[in-house]
N, CA, C and O atoms as a MOPAC input file, in Angstrom:
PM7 MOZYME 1SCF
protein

 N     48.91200 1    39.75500 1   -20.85000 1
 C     48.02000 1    39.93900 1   -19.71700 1
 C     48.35700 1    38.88800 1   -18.66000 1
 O     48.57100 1    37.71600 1   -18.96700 1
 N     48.40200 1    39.41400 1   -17.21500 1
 C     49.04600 1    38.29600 1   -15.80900 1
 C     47.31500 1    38.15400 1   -15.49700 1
 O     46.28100 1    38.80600 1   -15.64000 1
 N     47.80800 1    36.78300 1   -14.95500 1
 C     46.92100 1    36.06900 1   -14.15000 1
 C     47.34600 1    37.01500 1   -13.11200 1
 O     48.40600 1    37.63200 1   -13.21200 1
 N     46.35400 1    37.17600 1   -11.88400 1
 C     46.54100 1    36.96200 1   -10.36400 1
 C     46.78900 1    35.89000 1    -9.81000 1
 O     46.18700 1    34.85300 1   -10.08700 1
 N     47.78300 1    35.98000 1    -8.87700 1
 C     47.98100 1    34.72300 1    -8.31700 1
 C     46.73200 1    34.22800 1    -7.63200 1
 O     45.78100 1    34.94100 1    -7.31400 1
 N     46.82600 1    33.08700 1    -7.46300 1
 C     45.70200 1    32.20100 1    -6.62900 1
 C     46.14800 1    32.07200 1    -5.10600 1
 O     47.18400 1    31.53000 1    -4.72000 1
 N     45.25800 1    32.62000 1    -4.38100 1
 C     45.44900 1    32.72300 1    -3.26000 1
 C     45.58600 1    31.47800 1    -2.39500 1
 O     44.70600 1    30.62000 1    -2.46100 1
 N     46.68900 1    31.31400 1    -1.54400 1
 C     47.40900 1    30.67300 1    -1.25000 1
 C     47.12800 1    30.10400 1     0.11100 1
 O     47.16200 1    30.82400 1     1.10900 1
 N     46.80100 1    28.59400 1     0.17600 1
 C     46.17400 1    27.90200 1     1.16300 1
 C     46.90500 1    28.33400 1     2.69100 1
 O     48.10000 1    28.16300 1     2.93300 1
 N     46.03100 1    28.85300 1     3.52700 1
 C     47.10200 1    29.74500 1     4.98700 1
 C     47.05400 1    28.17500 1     5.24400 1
 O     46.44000 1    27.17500 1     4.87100 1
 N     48.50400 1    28.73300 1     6.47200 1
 C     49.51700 1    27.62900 1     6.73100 1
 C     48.96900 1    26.67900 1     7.48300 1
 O     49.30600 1    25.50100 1     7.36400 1
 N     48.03300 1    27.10200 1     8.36700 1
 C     47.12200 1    26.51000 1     9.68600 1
 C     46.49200 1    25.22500 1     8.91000 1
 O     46.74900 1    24.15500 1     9.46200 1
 N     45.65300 1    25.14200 1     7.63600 1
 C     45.12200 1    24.38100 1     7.10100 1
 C     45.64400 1    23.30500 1     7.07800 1
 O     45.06900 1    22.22100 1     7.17000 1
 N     47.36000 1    23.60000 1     6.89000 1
 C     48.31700 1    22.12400 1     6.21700 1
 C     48.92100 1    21.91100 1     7.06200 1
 O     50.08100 1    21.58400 1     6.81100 1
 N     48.43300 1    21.98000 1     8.72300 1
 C     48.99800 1    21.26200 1     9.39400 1
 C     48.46600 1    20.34700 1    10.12500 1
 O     47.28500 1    20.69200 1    10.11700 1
 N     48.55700 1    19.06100 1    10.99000 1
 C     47.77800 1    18.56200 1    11.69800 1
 C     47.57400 1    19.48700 1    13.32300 1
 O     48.43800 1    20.21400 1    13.81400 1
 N     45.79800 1    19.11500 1    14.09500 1
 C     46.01000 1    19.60400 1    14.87000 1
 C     47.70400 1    19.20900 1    16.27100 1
 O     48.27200 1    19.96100 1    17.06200 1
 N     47.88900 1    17.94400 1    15.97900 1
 C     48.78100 1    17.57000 1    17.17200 1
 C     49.95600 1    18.19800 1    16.16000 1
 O     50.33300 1    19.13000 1    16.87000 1
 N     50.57100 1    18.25600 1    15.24800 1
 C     51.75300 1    19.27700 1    14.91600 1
 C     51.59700 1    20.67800 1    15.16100 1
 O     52.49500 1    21.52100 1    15.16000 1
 N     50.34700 1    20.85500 1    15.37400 1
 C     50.20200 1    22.42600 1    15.46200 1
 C     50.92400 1    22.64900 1    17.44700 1
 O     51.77700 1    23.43300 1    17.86200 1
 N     50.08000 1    21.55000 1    18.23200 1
 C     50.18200 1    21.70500 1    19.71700 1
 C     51.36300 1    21.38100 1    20.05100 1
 O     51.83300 1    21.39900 1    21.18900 1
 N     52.14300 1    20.91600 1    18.56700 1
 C     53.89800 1    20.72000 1    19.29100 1
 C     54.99800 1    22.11900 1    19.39800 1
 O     56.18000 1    22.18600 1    19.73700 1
 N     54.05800 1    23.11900 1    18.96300 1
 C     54.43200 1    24.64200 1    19.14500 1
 C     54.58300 1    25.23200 1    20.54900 1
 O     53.73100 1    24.97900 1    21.40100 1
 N     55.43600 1    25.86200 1    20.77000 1
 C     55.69300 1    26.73300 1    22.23500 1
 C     55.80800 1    27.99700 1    21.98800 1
 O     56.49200 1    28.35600 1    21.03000 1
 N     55.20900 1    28.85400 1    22.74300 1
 C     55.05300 1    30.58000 1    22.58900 1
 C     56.53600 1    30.93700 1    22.73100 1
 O     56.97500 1    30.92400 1    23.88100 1
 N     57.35200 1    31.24500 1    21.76000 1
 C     58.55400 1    31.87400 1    22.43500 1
 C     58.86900 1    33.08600 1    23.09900 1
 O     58.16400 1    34.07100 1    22.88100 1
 N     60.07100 1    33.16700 1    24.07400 1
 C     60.63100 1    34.18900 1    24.86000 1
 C     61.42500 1    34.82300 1    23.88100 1
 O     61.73300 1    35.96500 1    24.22200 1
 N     61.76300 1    34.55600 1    23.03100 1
 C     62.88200 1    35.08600 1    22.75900 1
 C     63.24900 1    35.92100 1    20.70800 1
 O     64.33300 1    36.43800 1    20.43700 1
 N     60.20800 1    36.89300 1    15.96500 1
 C     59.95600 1    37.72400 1    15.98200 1
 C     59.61300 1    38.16100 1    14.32200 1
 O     59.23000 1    39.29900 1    14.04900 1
 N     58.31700 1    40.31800 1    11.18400 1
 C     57.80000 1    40.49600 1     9.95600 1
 C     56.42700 1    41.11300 1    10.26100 1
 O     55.51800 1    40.28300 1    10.27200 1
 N     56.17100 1    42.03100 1    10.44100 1
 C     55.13400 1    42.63000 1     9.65000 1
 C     54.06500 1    42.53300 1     9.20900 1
 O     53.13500 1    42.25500 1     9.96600 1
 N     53.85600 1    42.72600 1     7.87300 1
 C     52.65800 1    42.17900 1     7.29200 1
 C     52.63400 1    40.65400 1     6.97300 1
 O     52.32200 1    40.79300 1     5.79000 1
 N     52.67800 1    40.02600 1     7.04600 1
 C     52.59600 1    38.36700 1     7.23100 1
 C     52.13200 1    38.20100 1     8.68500 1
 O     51.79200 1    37.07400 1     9.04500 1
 N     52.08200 1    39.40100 1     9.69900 1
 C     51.94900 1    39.37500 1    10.96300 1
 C     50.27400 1    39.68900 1    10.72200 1
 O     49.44600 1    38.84500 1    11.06500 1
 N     49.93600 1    40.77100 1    10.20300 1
 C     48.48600 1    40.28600 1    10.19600 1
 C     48.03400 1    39.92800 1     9.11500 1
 O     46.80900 1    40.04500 1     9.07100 1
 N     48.73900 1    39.32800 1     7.72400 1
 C     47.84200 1    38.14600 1     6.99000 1
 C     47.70200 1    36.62800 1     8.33200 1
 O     46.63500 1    36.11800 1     8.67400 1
 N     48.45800 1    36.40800 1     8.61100 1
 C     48.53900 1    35.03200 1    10.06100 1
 C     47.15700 1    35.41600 1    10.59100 1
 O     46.20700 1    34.65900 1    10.39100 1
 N     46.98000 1    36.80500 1    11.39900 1
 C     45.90400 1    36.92500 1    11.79000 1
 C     44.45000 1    37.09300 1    11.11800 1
 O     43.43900 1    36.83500 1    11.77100 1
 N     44.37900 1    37.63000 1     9.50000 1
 C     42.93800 1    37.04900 1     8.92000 1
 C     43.23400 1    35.62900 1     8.47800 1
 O     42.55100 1    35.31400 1     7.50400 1
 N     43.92000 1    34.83400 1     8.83900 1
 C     44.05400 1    33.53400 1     8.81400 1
 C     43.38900 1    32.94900 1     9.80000 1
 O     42.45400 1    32.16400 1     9.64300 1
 N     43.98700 1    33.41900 1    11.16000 1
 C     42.78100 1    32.86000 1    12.01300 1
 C     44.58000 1    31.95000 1    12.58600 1
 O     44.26400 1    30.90000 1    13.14600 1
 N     45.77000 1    32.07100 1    12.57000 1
 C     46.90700 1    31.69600 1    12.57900 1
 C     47.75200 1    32.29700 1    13.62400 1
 O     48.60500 1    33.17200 1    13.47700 1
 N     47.36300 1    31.65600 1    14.77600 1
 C     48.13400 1    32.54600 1    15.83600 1
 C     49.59100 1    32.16100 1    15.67700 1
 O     50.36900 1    33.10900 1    15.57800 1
 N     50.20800 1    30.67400 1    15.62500 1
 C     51.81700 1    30.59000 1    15.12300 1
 C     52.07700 1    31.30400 1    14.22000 1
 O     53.03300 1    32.05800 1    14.40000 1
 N     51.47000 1    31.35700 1    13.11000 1
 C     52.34100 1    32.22000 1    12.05800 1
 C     52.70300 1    33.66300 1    13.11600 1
 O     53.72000 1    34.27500 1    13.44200 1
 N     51.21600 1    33.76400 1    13.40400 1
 C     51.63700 1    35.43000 1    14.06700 1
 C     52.40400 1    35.51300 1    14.90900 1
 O     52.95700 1    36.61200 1    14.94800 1
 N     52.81700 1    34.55600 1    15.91000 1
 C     53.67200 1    34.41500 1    16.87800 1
 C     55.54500 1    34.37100 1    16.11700 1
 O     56.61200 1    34.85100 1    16.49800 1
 N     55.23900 1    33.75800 1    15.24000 1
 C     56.55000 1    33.55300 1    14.46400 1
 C     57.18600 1    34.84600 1    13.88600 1
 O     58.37600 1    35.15700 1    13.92900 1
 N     56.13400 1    35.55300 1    13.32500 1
 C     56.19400 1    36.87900 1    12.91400 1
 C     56.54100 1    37.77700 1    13.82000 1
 O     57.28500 1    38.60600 1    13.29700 1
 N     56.34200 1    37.99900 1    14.95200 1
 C     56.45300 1    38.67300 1    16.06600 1
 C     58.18200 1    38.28500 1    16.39800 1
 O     59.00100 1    39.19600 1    16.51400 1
 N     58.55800 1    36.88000 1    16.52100 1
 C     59.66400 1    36.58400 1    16.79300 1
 C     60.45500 1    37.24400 1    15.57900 1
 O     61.07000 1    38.26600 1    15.88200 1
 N     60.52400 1    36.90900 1    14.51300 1
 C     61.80400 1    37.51200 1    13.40400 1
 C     61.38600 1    39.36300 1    13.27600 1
 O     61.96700 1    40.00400 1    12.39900 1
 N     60.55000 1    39.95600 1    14.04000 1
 C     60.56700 1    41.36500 1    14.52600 1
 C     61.44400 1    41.82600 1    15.74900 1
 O     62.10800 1    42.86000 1    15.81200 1
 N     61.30800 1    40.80600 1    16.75100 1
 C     62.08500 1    40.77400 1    18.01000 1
 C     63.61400 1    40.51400 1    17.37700 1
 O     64.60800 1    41.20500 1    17.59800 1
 N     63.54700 1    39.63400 1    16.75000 1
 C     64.86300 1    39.22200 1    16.36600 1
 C     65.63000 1    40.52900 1    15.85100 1
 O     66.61600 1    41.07600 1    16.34500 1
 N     64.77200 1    40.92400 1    14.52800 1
 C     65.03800 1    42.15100 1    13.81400 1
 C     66.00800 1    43.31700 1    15.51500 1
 O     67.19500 1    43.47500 1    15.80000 1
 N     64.99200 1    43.71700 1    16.03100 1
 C     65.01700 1    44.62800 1    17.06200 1
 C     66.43800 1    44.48600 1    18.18400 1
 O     67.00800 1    45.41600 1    18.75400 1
 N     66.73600 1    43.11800 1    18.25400 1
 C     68.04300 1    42.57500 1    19.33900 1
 C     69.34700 1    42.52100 1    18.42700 1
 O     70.49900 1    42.72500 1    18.81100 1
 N     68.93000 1    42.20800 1    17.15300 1
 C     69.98500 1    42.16400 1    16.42800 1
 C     70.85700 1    43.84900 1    15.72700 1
 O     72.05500 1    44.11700 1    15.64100 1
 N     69.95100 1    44.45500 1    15.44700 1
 C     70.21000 1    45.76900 1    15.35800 1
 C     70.72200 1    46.96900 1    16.40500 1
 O     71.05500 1    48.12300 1    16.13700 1
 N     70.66200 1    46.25600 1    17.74500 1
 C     70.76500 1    46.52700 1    18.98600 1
 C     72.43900 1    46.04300 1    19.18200 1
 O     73.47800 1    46.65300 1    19.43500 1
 N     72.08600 1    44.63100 1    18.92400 1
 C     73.90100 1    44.09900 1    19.26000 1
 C     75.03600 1    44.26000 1    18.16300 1
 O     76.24300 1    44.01600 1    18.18500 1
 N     74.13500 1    44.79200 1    17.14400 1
 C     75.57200 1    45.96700 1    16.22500 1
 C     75.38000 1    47.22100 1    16.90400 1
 O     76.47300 1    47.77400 1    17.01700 1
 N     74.66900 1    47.73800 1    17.28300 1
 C     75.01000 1    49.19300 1    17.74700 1
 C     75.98100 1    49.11000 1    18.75800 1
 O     77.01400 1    49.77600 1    18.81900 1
 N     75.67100 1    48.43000 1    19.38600 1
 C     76.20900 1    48.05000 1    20.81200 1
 C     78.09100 1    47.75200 1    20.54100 1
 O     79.07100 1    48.32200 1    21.02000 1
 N     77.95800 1    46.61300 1    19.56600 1
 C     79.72500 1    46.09400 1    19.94100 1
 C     79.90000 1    46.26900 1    17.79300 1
 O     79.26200 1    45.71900 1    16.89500 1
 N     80.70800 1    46.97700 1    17.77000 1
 C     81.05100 1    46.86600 1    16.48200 1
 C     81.60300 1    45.42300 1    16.12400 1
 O     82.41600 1    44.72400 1    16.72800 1
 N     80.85200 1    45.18300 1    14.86200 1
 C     80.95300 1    43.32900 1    14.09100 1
 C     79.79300 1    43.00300 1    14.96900 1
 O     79.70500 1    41.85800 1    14.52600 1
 N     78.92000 1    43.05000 1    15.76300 1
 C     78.52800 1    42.30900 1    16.63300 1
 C     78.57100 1    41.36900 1    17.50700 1
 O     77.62900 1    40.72600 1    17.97200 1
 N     80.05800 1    41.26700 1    17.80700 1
 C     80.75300 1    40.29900 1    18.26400 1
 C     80.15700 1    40.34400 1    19.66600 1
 O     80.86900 1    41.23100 1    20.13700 1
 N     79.18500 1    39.92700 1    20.83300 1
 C     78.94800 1    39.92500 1    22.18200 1
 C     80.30500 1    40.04100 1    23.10200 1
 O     80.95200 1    40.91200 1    23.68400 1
 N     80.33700 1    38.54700 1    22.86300 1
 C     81.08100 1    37.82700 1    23.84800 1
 C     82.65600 1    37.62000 1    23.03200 1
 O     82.82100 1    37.56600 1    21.81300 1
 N     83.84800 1    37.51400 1    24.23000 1
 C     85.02800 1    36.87900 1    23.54100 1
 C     85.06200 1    35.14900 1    22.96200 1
 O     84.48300 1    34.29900 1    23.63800 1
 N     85.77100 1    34.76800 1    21.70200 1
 C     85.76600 1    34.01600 1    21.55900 1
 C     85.91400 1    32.52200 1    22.33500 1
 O     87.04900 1    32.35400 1    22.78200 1
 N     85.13900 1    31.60000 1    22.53600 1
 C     85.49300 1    30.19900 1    23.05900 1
 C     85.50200 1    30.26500 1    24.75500 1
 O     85.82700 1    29.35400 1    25.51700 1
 N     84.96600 1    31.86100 1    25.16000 1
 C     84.81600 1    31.77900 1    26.63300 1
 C     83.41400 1    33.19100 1    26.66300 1
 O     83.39000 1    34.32000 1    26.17400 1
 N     82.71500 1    32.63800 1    27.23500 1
 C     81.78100 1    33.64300 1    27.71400 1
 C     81.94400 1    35.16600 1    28.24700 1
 O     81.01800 1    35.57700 1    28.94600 1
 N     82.78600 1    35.85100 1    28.04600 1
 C     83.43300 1    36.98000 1    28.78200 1
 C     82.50600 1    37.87100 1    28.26000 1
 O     82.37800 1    37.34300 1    27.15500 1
 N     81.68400 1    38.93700 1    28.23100 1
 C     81.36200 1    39.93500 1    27.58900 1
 C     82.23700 1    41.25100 1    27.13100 1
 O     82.53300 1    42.18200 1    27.87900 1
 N     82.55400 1    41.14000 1    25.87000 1
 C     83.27400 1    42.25700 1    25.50300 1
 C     82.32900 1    43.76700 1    25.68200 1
 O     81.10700 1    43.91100 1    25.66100 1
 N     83.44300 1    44.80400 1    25.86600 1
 C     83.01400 1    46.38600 1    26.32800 1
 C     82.60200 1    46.71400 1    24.91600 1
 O     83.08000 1    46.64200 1    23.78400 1
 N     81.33900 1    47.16200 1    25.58800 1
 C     80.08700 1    48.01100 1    24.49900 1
 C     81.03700 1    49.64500 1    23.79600 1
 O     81.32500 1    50.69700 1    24.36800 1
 N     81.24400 1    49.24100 1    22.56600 1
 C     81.43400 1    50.13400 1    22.00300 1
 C     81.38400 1    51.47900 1    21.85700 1
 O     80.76800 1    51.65500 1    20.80600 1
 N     81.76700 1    52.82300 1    22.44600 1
 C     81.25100 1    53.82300 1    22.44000 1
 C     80.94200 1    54.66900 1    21.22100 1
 O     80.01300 1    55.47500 1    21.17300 1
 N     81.88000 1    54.39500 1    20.14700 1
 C     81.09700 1    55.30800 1    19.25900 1
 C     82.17800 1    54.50800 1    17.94300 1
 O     83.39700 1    54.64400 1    17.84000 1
 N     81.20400 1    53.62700 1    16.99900 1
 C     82.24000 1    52.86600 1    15.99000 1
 C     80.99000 1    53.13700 1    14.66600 1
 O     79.79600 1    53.05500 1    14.95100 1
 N     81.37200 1    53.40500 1    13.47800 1
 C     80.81200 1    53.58800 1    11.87200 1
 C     79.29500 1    53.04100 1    12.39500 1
 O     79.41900 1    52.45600 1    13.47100 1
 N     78.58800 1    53.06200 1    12.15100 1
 C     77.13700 1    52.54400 1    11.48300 1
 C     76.28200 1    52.87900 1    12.83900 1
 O     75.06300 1    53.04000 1    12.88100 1
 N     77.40800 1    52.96500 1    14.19300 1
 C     76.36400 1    52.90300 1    15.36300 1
 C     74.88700 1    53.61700 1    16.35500 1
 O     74.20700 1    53.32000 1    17.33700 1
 N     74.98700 1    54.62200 1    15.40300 1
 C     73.72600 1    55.57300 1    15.11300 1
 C     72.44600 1    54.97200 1    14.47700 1
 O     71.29500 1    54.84600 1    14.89500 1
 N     72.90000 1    54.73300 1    13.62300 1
 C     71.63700 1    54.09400 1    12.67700 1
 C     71.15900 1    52.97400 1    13.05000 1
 O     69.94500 1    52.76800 1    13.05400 1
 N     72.28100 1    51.84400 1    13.52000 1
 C     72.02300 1    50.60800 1    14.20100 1
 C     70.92100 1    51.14700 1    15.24300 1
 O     69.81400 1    50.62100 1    15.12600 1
 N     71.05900 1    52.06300 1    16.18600 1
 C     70.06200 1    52.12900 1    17.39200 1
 C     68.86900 1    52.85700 1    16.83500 1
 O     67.83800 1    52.96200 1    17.50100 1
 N     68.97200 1    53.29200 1    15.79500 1
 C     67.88400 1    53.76500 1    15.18200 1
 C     66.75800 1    52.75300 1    14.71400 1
 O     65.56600 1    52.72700 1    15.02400 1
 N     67.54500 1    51.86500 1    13.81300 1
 C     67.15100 1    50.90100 1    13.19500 1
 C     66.09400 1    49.87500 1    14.34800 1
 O     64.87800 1    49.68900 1    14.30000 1
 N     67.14100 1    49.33900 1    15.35400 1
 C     66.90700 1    49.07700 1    16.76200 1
 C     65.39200 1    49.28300 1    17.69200 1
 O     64.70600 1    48.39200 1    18.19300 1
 N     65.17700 1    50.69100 1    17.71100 1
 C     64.07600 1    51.78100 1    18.10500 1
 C     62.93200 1    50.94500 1    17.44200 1
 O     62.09200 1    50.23800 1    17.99800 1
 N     63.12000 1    51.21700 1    16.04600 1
 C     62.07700 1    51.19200 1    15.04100 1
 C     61.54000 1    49.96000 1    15.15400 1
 O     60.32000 1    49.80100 1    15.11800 1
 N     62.38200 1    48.97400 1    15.30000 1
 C     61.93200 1    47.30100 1    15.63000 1
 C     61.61500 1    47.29600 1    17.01600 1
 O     61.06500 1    46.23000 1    17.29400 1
 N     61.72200 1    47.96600 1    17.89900 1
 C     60.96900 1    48.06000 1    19.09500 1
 C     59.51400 1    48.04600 1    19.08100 1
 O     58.63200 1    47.23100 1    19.35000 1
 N     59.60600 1    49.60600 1    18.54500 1
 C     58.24100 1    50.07300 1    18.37300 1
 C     57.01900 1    48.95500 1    17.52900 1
 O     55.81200 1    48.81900 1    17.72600 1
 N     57.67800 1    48.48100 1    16.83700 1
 C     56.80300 1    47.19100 1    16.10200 1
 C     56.34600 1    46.51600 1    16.63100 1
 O     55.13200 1    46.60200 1    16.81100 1
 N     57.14700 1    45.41000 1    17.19700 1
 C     57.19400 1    44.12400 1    18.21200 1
 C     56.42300 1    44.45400 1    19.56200 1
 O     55.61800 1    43.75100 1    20.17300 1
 N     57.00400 1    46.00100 1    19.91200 1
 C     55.55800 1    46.47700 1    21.08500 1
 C     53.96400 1    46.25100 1    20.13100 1
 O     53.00700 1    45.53300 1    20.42300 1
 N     54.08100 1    46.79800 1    19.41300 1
 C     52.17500 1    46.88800 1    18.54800 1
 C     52.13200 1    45.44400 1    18.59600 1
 O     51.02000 1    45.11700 1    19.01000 1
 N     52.81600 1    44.49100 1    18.36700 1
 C     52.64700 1    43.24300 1    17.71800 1
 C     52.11700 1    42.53400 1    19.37800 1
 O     51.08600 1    41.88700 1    19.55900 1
 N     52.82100 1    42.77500 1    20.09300 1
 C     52.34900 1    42.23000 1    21.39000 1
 C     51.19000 1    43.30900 1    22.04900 1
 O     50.65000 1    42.71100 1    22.98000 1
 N     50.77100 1    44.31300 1    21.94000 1
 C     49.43500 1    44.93900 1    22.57600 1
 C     48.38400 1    45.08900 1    21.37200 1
 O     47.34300 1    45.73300 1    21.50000 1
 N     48.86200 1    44.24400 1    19.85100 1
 C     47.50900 1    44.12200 1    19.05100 1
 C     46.43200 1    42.99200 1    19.50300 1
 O     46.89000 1    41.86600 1    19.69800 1
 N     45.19600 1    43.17500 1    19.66500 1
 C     44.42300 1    42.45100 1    20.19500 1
 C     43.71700 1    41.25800 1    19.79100 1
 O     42.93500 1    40.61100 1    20.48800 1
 N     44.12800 1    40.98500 1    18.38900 1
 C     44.11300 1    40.24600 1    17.88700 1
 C     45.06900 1    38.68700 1    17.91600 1
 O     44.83400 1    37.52500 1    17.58500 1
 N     46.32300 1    39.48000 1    18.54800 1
 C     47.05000 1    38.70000 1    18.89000 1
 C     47.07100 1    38.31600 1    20.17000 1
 O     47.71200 1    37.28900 1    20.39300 1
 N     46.47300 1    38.92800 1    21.21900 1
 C     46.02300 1    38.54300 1    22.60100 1
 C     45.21300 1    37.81300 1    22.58400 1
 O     45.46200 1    36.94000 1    23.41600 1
 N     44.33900 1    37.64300 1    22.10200 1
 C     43.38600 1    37.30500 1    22.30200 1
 C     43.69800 1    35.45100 1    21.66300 1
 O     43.33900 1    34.42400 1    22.23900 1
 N     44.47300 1    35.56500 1    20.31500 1
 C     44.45700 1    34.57200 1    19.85000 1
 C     45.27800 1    33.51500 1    20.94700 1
 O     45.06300 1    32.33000 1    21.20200 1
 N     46.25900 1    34.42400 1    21.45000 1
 C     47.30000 1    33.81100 1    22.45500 1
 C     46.50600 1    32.79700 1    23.63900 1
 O     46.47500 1    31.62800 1    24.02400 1
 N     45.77400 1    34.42600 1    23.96500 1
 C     44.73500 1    33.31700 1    25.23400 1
 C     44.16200 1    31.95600 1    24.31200 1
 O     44.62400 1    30.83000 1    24.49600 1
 N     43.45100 1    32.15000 1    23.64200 1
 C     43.07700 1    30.98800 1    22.97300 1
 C     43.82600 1    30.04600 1    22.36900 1
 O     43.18300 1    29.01800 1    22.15800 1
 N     44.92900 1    30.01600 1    22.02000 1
 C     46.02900 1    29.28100 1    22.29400 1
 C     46.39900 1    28.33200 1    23.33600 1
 O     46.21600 1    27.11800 1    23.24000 1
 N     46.99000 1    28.99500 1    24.45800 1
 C     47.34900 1    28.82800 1    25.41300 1
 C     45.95100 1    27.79900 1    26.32400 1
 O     46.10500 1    26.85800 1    27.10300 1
 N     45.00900 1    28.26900 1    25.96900 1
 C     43.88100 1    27.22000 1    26.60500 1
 C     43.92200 1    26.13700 1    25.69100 1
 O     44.23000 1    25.03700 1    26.14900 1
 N     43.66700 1    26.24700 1    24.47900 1
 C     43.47300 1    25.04100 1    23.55100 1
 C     44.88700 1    24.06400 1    23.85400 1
 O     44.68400 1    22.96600 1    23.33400 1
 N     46.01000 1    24.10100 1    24.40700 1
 C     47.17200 1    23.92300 1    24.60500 1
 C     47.02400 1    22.85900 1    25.74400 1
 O     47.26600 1    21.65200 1    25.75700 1
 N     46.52100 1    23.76300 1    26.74400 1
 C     46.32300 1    23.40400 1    28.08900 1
 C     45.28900 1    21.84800 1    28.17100 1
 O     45.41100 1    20.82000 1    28.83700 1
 N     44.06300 1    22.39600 1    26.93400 1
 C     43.33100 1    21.08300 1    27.29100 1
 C     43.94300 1    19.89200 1    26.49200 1
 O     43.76000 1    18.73500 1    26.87000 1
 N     44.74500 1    20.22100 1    25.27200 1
 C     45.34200 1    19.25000 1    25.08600 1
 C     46.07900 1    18.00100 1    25.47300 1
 O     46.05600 1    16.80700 1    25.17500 1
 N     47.27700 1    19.44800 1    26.90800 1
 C     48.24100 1    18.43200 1    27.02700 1
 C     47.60900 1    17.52900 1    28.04800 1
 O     48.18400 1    16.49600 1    28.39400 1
 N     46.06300 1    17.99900 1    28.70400 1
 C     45.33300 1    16.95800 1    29.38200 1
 C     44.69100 1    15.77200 1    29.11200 1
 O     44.33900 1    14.85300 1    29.85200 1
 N     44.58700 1    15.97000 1    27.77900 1
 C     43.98500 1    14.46700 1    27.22900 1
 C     45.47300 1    13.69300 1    26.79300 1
 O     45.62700 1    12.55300 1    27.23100 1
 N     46.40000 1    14.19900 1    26.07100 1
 C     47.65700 1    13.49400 1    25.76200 1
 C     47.78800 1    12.82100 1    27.54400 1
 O     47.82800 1    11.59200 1    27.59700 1
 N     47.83500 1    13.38600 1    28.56400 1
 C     48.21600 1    13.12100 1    29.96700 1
 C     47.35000 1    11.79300 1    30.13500 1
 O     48.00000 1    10.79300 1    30.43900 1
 N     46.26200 1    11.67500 1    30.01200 1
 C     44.65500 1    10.97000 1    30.39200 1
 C     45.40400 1     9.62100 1    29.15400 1
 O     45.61200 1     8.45800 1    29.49800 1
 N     45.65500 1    10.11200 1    27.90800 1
 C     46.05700 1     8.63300 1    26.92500 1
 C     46.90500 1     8.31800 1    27.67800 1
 O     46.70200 1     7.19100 1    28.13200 1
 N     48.14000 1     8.97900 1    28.18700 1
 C     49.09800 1     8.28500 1    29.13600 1
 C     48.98100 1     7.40500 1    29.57300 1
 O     49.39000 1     6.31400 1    29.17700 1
 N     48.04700 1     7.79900 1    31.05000 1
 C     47.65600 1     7.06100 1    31.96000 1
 C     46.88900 1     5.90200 1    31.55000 1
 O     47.24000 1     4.90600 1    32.18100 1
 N     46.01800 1     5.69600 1    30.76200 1
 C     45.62200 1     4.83400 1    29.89800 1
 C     46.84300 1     3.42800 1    29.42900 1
 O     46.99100 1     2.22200 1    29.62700 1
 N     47.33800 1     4.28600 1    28.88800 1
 C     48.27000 1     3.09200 1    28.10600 1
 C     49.28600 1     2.29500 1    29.53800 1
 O     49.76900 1     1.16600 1    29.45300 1
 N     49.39700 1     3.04900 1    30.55200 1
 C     50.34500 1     2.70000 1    31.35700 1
 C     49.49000 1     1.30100 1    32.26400 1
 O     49.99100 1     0.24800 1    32.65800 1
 N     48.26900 1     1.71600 1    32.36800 1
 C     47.39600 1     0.74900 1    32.97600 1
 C     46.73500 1    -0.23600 1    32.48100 1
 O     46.03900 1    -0.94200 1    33.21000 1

């Protein structure tokens, strides 16, 4: 007979608040860990989650695109010509699509808006008191 596992302290708990505010919303992506983060009350996790979805979505994109995924030529920035039709490159944009469609829900779920705004303010008043100790210590 299994135990159940013991549910597992969310990540937000084990961090400090000033390690948490050393986080930046990225530009530039998982699923369900996307809304366990959110009954966490864990907008980074969810933000992180969102990123290795995006990731998922660009990466499946730049094999469709250049067979190997090779972008660019080696040791110089050149962009190599997009592949017109090489083994896997169907499915790649398929694959591609599908991580679209995700990473869109993940950014118009409201849970995650909402946490963002609240983020992004809790952020804001932060970096005003870190600013205010500044000025403090300088004087």
């Amino acid at each position: 007979m299994s135990k159940s596992p013991k549910p597992s302290t969310p990540v937000i708990q084990t961090i400090s608040h000033a390690h948490r505010m050393i986080y930046r919303i990225g530009r530039g992506q998982q699923g369900q860990r996307f809304l366990e983060f959110d009954e966490q009350g864990d907008f980074v996790g969810m933000d992180m989650a969102r990123k290795f979805i995006q990731m998922g979505m660009t990466r499946a994109k730049r094999y469709g695109n250049h067979a190997g995924g090779r972008k660019y030529k080696k040791e110089i920035r050149e962009e190599l010509p997009k592949s017109e039709e090489h083994e896997g490159k169907q499915e790649k944009e398929e694959v591609s699509k599908l991580f679209r469609e995700v990473w869109e829900r993940c950014r118009a779920y409201e849970g995650y808006k909402r946490r963002r705004a609240e983020f992004l303010r809790e952020l804001r008043e932060w970096e005003e008191i870190k600013k205010e100790e500044e000025v403090k210590v300088e004087t």
